[in-house]
C-alpha positions in Angstrom: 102.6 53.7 121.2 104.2 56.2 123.6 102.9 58.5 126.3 105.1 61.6 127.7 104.0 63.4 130.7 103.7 67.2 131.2 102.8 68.3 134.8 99.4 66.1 135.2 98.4 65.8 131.7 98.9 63.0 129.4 99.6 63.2 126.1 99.4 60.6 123.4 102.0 60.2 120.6 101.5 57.4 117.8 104.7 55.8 116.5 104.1 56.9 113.4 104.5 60.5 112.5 101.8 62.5 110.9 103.8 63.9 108.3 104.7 59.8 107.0 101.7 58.4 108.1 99.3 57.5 105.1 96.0 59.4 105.1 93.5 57.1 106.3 95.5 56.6 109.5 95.8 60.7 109.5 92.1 60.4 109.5 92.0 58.6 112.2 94.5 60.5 114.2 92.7 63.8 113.9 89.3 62.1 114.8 90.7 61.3 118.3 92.4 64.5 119.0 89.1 66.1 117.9 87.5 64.4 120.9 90.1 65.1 123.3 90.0 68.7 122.8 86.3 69.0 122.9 86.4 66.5 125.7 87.3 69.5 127.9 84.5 71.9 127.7 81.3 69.5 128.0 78.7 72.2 125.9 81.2 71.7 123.0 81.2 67.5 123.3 77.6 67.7 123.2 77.6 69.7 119.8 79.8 67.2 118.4 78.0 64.5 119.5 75.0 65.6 117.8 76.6 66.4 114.7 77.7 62.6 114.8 74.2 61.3 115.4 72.9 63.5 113.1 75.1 62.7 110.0 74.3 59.0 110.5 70.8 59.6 109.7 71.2 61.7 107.1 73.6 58.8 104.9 70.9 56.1 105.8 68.5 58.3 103.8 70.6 59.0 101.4 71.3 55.6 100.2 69.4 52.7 99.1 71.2 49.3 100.0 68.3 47.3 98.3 69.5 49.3 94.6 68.7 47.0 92.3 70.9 48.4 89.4 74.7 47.7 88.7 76.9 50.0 90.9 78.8 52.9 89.3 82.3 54.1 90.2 80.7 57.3 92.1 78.2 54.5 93.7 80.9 52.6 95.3 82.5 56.4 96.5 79.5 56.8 98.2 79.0 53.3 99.8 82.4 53.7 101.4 81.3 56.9 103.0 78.2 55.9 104.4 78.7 52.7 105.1 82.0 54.3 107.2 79.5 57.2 108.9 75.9 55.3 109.0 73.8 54.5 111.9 74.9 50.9 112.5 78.4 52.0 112.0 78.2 54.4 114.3 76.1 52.7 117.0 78.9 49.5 116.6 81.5 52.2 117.7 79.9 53.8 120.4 79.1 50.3 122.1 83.0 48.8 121.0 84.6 52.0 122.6 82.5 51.5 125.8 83.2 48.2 126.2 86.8 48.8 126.0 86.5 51.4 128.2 84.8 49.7 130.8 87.2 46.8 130.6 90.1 49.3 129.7 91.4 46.7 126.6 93.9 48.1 125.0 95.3 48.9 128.4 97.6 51.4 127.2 94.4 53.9 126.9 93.2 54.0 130.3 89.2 54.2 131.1 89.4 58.0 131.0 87.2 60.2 128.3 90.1 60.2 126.3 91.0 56.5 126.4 87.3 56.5 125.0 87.7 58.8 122.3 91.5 56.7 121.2 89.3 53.3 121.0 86.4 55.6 118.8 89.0 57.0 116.4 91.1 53.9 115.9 87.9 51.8 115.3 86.5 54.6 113.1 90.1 54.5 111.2 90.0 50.9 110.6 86.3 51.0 109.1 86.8 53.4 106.9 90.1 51.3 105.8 88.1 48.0 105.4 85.4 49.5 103.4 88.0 51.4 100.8 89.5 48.2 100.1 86.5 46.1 99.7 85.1 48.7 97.3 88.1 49.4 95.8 89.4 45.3 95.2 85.5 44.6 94.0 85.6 46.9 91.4 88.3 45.2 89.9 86.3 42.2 89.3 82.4 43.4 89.7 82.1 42.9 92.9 79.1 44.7 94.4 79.2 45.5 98.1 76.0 47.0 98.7 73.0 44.8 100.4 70.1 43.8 98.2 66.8 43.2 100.5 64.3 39.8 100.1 61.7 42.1 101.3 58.2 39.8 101.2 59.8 36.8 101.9 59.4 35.0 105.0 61.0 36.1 108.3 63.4 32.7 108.7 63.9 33.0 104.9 64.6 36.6 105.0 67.3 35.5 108.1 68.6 33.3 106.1 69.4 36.1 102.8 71.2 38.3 105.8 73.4 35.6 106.8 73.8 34.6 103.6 74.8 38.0 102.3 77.3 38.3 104.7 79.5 36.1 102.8 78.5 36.8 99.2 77.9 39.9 97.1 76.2 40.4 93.5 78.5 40.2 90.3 77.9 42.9 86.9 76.1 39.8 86.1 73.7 39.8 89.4 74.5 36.5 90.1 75.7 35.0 93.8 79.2 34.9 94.3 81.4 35.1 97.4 82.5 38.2 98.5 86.5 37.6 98.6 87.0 41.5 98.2 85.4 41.5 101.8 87.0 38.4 102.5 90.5 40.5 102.0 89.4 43.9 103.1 88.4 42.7 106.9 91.3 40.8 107.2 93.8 42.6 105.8 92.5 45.7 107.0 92.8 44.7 110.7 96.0 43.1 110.4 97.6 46.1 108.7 96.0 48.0 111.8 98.4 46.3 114.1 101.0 49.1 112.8 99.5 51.5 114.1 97.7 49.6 117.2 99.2 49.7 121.0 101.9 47.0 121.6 99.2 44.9 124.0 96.1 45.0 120.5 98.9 44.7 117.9 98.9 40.7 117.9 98.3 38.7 115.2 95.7 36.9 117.8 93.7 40.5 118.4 93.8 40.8 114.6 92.2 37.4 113.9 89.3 38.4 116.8 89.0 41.8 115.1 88.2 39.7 111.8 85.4 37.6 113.3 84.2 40.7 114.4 84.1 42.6 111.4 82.1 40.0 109.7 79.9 39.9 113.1 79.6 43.5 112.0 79.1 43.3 108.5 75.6 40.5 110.0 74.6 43.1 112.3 74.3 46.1 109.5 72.5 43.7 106.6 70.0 42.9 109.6 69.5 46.5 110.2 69.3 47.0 106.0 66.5 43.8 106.1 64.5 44.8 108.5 64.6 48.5 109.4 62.9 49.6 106.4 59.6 47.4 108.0 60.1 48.8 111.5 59.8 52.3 110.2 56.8 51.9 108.1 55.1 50.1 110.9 56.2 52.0 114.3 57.5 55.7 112.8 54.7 55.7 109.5 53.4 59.0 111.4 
């Protein structure tokens, strides 16, 4: 990563060019400088922010993770949007982007609005990376990615199916079997990541953190799929 100076302004250049970068890193690029340019006039962050907590609501209503039915080619389109754009998803980047913030980790982004908007846009980059792969890989063996529920069951067995699940997935067949598309998609996603990382991130020690976290990640989103469905019909019913 380098950083040139102009008068008082800082301005960030990735080591790979735009024109040779591939497009989910692009994506990821123009995410950030999104938020640095409407970082400057504070009516204009607040719009965007709204549109981004509004569109994760929207994609949770739109999709069922507790579909019972074999998943389709535009099925597993769809999960890798929303699972890249949902509430959890989101939520998970607002709180990793803080935290680096706060602790300014990568150092190379500071603990400025921008630095905050970098660490959004490269996590955001990264997810939407992990889950192409993992849909992509599973459908060349069956693999489904999306969550089935044990709604009615127990609380500590219905712990139990979210930890479970974050390991496993469902086959064309609907039996158990362990999920090695997400097995390859978190970890090779955030190793290829590195590329395109600051020098301080781009370890092979970062990347093996950023795996356990993805599959911390991948817990934290099935337990929001288990048991968010019940906290709405009971709190939000009205």
């Amino acid at each position: 990563m380098n950083r040139t100076k102009s008068g008082n302004a800082s301005t960030f250049q990735p080591v790979i060019s735009s024109e040779r970068a591939p497009l989910w890193i692009r994506f990821g690029q123009m995410q950030t400088r999104a938020w640095v340019l409407t970082g400057r006039h504070a009516l204009t962050r607040a719009l965007v922010l709204g549109m981004f907590c509004f569109a994760p609501v929207i994609a949770t209503a739109q999709i069922d993770p507790s579909a019972s039915q074999p998943i389709t080619t535009g099925g597993r389109f769809e999960w890798t949007i929303m699972n890249t754009i949902n509430l959890p998803s989101f939520g998970a980047g607002l709180a990793s982007a803080g935290w680096g913030t706060y602790f300014n980790h990568p150092r190379e982004y500071g603990t400025s609005l921008t630095g905050f908007g970098k660490r959004f846009g490269i996590r955001l980059a990264g997810v939407a990376v992990s889950n192409t792969m993992e849909s992509s890989l599973g459908a060349v063996w069956g693999e489904d990615p999306r969550y089935l529920r044990a709604a009615g069951q127990p609380f500590m067995n219905r712990m139990g199916h979210v930890i479970e699940m974050t390991f496993v997935a469902r086959n064309r067949e609907g039996q158990i079997v362990p999920a090695y598309a997400r097995y390859a998609a978190i970890g090779g996603s955030n190793f290829i990541s590195n590329a395109w990382r600051p020098d301080s991130d781009a370890t092979a020690q970062h990347a093996a953190i950023r795996v356990g976290l993805g599959f911390l990640g991948r817990l934290s989103s099935n337990t929001y799929y288990e048991f968010w469905p019940d906290l709405k019909d009971r709190f939000l019913k009205h």
